[in-house]
BARO-853243 format. One record per residue (C-alpha): x, y, z; residue number from 0. Coordinates in Angstrom, 3 decimals, padded with zeros to 6 digits. Example, Ala and Ser with C-alpha at 12.3 -4.5 7.8 and 13.67 -1.06 7.14 Angstrom:
kolti px: 012.300 | py: -004.500 | pz: 007.800 | seq: 0
kolti px: 013.670 | py: -001.060 | pz: 007.140 | seq: 1
END
This chain:
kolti px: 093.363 | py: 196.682 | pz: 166.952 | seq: 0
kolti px: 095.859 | py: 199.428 | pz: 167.893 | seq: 1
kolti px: 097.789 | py: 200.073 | pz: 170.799 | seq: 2
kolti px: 095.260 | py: 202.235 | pz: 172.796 | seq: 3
kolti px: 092.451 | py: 199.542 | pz: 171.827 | seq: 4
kolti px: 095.154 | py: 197.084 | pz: 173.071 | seq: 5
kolti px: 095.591 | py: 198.738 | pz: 176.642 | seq: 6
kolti px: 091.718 | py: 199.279 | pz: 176.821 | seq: 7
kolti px: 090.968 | py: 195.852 | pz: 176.382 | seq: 8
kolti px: 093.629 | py: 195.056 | pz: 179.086 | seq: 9
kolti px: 092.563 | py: 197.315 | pz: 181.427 | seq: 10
kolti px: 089.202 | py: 195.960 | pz: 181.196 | seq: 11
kolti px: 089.941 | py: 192.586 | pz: 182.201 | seq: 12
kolti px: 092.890 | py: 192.988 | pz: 184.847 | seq: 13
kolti px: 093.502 | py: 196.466 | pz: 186.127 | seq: 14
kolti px: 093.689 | py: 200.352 | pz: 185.328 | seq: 15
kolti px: 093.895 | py: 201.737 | pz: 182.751 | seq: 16
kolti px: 097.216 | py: 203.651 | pz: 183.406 | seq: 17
kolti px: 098.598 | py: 199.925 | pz: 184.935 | seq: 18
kolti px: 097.589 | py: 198.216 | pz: 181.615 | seq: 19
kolti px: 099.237 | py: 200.760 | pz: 179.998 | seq: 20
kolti px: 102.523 | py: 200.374 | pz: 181.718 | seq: 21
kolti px: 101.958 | py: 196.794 | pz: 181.424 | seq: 22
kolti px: 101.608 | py: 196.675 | pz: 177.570 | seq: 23
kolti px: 104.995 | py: 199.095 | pz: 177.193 | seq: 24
kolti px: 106.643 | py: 197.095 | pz: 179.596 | seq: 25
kolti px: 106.289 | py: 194.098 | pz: 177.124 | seq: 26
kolti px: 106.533 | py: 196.084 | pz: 174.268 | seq: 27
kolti px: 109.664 | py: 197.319 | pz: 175.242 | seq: 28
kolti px: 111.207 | py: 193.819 | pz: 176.146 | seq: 29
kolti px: 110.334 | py: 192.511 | pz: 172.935 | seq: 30
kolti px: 112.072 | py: 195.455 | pz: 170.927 | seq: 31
kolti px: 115.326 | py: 194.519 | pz: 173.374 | seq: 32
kolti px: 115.491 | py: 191.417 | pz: 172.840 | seq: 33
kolti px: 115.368 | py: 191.842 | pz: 168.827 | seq: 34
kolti px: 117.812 | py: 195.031 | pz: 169.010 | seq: 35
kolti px: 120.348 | py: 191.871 | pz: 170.301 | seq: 36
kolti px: 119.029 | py: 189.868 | pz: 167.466 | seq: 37
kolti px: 117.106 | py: 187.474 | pz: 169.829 | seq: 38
kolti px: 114.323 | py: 185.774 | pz: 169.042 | seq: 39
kolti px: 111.310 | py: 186.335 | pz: 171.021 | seq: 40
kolti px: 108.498 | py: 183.001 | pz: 171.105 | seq: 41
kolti px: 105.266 | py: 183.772 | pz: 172.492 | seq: 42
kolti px: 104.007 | py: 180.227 | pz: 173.575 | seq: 43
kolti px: 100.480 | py: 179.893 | pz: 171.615 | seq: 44
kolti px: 101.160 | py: 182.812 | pz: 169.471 | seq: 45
kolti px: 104.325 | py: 183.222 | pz: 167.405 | seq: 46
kolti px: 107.870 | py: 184.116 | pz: 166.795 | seq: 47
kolti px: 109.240 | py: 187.430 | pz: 166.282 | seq: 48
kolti px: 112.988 | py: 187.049 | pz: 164.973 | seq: 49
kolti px: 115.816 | py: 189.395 | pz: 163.144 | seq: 50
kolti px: 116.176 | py: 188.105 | pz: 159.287 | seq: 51
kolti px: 119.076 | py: 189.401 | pz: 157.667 | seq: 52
kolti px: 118.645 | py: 189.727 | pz: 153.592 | seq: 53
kolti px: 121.609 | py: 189.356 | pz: 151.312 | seq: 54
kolti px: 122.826 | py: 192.237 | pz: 148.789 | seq: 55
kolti px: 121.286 | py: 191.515 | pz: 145.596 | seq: 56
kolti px: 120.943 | py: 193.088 | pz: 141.919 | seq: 57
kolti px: 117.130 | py: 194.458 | pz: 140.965 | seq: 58
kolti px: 115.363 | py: 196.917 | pz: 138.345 | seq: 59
kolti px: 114.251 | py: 200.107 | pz: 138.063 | seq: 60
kolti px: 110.507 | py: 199.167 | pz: 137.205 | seq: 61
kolti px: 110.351 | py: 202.883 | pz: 135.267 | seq: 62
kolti px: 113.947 | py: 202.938 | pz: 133.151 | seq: 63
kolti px: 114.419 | py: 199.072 | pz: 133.266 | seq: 64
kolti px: 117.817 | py: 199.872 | pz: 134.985 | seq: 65
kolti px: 119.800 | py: 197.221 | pz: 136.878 | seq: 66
kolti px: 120.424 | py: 198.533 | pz: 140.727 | seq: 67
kolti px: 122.349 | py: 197.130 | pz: 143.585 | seq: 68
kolti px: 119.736 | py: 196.585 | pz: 146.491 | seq: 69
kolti px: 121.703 | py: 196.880 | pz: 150.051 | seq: 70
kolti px: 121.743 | py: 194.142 | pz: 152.713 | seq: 71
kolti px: 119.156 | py: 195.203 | pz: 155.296 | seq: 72
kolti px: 118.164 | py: 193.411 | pz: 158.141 | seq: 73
kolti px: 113.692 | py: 193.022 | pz: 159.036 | seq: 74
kolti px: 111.567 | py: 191.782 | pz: 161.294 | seq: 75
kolti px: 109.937 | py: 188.426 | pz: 160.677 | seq: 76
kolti px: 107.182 | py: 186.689 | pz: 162.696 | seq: 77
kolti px: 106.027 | py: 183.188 | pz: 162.541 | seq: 78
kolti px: 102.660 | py: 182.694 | pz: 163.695 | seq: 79
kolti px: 102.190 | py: 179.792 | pz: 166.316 | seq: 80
kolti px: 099.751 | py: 176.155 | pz: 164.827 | seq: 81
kolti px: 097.832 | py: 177.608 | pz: 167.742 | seq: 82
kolti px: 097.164 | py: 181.242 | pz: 166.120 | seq: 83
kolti px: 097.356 | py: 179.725 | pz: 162.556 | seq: 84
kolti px: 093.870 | py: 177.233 | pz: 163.855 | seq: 85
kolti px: 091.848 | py: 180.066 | pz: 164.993 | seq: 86
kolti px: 092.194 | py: 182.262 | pz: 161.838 | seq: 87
kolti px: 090.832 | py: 179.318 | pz: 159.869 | seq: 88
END
């Protein structure tokens, strides 16, 4: 599912179209505010979305075999709920 099908399915079950829309930016938006201040974000029933920073470390070229420094980087980890892990099953 993508973000239109997203708002579509929305919009079927609660409102317009353009008012689903708004709705799903709304939280999108919230969600990507909350993990630009490196907040966690817990969806009740359906995960956690959190900021994992990663250390500086040595790796390899996989074509010359050549040792590189790999930079500290911070990504985006989620955690799915027992909830979302049970259905998948």
């Amino acid at each position: 599912m993508n973000k239109a099908q997203l708002i579509e399915a929305v919009a079927k079950t609660t409102c317009t179209k353009k008012e689903a829309q708004m709705a799903v930016e709304t939280v999108l938006e919230a969600i990507r505010n909350s993990l630009k201040k490196k907040d966690p974000v817990t969806i009740s029933g359906f995960g956690t979305f959190r900021v994992k920073e990663t250390k500086a470390r040595m790796g390899r070229n996989p074509k010359t075999g050549e040792a590189i420094q790999i930079p500290a980087k911070k990504k985006i980890v989620f955690r799915a709920s027992k909830e979302l892990k049970s259905i998948i099953k």
